[in-house]
Backbone as CSV, one residue per row, in Angstrom:
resi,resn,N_x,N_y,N_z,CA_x,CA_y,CA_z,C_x,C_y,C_z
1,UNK,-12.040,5.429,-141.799,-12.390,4.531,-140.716,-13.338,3.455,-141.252
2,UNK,-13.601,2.075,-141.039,-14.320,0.952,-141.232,-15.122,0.905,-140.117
3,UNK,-15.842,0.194,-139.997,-16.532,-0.999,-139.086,-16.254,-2.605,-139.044
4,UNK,-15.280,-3.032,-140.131,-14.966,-4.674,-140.123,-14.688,-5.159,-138.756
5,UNK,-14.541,-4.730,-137.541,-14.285,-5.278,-136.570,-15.673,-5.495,-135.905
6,UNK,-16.526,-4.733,-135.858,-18.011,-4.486,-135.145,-18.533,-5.447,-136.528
7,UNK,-18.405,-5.756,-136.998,-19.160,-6.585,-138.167,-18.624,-7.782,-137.843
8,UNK,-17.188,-8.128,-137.986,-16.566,-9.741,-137.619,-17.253,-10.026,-136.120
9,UNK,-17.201,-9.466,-135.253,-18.048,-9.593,-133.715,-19.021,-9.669,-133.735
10,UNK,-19.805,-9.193,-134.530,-21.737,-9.428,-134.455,-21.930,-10.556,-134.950
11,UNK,-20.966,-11.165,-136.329,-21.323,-12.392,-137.293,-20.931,-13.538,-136.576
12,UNK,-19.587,-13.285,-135.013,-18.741,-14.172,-134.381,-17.657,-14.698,-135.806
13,UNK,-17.133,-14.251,-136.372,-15.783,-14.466,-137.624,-14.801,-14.051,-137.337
14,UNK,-13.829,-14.493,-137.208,-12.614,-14.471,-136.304,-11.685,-14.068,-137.671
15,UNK,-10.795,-12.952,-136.987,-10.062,-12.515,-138.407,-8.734,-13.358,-139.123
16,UNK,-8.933,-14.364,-138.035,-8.053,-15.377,-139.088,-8.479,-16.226,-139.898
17,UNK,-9.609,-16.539,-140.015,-10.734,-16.783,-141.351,-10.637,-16.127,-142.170
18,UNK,-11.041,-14.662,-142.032,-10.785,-13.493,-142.936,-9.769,-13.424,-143.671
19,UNK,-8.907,-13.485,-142.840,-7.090,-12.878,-143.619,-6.870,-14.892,-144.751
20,UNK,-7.601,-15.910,-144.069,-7.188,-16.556,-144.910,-8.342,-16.437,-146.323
21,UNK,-9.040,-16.456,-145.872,-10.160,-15.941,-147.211,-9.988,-14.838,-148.094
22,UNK,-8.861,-14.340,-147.560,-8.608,-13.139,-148.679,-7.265,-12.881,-148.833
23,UNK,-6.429,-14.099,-148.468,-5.247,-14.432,-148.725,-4.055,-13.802,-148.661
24,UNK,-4.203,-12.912,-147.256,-3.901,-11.528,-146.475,-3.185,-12.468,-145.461
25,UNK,-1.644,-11.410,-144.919,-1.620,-12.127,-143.970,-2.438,-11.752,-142.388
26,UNK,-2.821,-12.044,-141.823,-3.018,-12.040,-140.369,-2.693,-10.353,-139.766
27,UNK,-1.330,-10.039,-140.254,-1.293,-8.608,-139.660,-1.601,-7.682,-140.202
28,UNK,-2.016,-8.386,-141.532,-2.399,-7.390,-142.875,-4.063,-6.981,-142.021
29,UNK,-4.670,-7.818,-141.823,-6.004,-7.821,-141.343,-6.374,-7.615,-140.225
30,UNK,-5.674,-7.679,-139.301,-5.645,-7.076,-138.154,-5.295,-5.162,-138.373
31,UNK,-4.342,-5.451,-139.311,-4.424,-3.640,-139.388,-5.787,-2.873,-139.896
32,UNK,-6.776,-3.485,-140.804,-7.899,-3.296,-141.166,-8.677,-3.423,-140.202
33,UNK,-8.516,-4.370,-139.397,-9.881,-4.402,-137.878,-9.538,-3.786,-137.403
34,UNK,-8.175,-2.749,-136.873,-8.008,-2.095,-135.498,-7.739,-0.219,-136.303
35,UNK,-8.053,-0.655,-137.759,-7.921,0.736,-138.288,-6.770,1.647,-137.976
36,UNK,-5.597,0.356,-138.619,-4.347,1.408,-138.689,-3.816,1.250,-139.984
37,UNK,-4.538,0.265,-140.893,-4.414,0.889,-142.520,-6.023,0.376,-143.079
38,UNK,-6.299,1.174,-144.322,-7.975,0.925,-144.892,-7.280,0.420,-145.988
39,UNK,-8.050,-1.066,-146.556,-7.857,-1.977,-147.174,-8.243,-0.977,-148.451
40,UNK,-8.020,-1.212,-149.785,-8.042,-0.775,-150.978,-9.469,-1.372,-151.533
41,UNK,-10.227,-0.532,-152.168,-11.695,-0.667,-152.088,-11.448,-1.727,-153.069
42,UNK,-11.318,-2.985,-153.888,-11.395,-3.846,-154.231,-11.158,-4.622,-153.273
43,UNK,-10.253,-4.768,-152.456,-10.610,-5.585,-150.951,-11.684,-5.690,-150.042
44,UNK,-12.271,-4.365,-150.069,-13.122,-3.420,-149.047,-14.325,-4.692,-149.684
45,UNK,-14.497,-4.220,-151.066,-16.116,-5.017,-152.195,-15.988,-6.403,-151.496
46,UNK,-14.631,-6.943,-151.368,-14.226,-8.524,-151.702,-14.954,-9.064,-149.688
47,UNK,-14.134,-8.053,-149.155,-14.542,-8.377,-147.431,-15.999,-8.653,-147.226
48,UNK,-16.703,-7.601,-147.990,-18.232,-7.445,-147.729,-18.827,-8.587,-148.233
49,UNK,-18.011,-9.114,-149.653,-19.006,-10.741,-149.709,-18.585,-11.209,-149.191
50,UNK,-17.459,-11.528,-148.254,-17.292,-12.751,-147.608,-18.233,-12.591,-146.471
51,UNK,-18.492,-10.950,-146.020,-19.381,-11.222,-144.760,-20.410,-11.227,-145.116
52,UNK,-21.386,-11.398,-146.445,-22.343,-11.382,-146.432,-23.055,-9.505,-146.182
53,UNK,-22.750,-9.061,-146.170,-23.055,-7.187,-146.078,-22.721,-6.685,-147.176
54,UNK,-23.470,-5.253,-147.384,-23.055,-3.972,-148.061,-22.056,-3.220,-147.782
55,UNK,-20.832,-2.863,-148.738,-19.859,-2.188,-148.788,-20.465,-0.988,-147.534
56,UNK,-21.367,-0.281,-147.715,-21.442,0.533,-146.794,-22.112,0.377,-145.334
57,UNK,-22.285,-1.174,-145.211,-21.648,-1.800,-143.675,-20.631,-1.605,-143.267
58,UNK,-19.349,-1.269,-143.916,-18.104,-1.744,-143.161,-17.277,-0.195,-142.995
59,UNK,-17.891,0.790,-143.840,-17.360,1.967,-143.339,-18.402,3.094,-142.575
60,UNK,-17.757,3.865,-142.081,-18.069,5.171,-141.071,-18.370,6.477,-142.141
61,UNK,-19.444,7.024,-142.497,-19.220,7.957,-143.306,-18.848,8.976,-142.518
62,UNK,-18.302,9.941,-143.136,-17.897,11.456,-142.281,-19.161,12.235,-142.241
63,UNK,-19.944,13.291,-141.726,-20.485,13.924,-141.355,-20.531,15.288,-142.364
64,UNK,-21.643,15.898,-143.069,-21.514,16.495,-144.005,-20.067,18.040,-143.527
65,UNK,-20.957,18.394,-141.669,-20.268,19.198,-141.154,-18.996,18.994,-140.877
66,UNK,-18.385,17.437,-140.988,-17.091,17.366,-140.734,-16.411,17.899,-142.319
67,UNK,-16.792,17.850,-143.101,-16.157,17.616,-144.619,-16.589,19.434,-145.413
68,UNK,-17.108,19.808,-144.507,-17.126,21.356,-144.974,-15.702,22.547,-144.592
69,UNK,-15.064,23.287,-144.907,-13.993,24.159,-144.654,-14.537,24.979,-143.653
């Protein structure tokens, strides 16, 4: 899971800026804001400078108790 959508909304960056700044199309980036595919962490690094944030702005960590058996 990300946060790029709660991040493009706080900064006001509209994801068709985005998708052209990273030379994505539009549905490519929309699937990353609505988290129905996670961009490949060289994208993930590349998103965070364009917004100005830390890589670990834009994701959700899991919970130690979620990630235990």
């Amino acid at each position: 899971m990300n946060r790029i959508k709660e991040v493009l909304d706080k900064k006001g960056i509209k994801q068709t800026w985005l998708a052209d700044q990273l030379g994505k199309s539009y549905n490519m980036v929309n699937g990353y804001v609505k988290n129905r595919r996670q961009p490949k962490l060289e994208i993930l690094f590349e998103i965070a400078k364009l917004l100005d944030v830390g890589v670990k702005d834009l994701i959700i960590e899991e919970k130690k108790e979620d990630m235990q058996h």
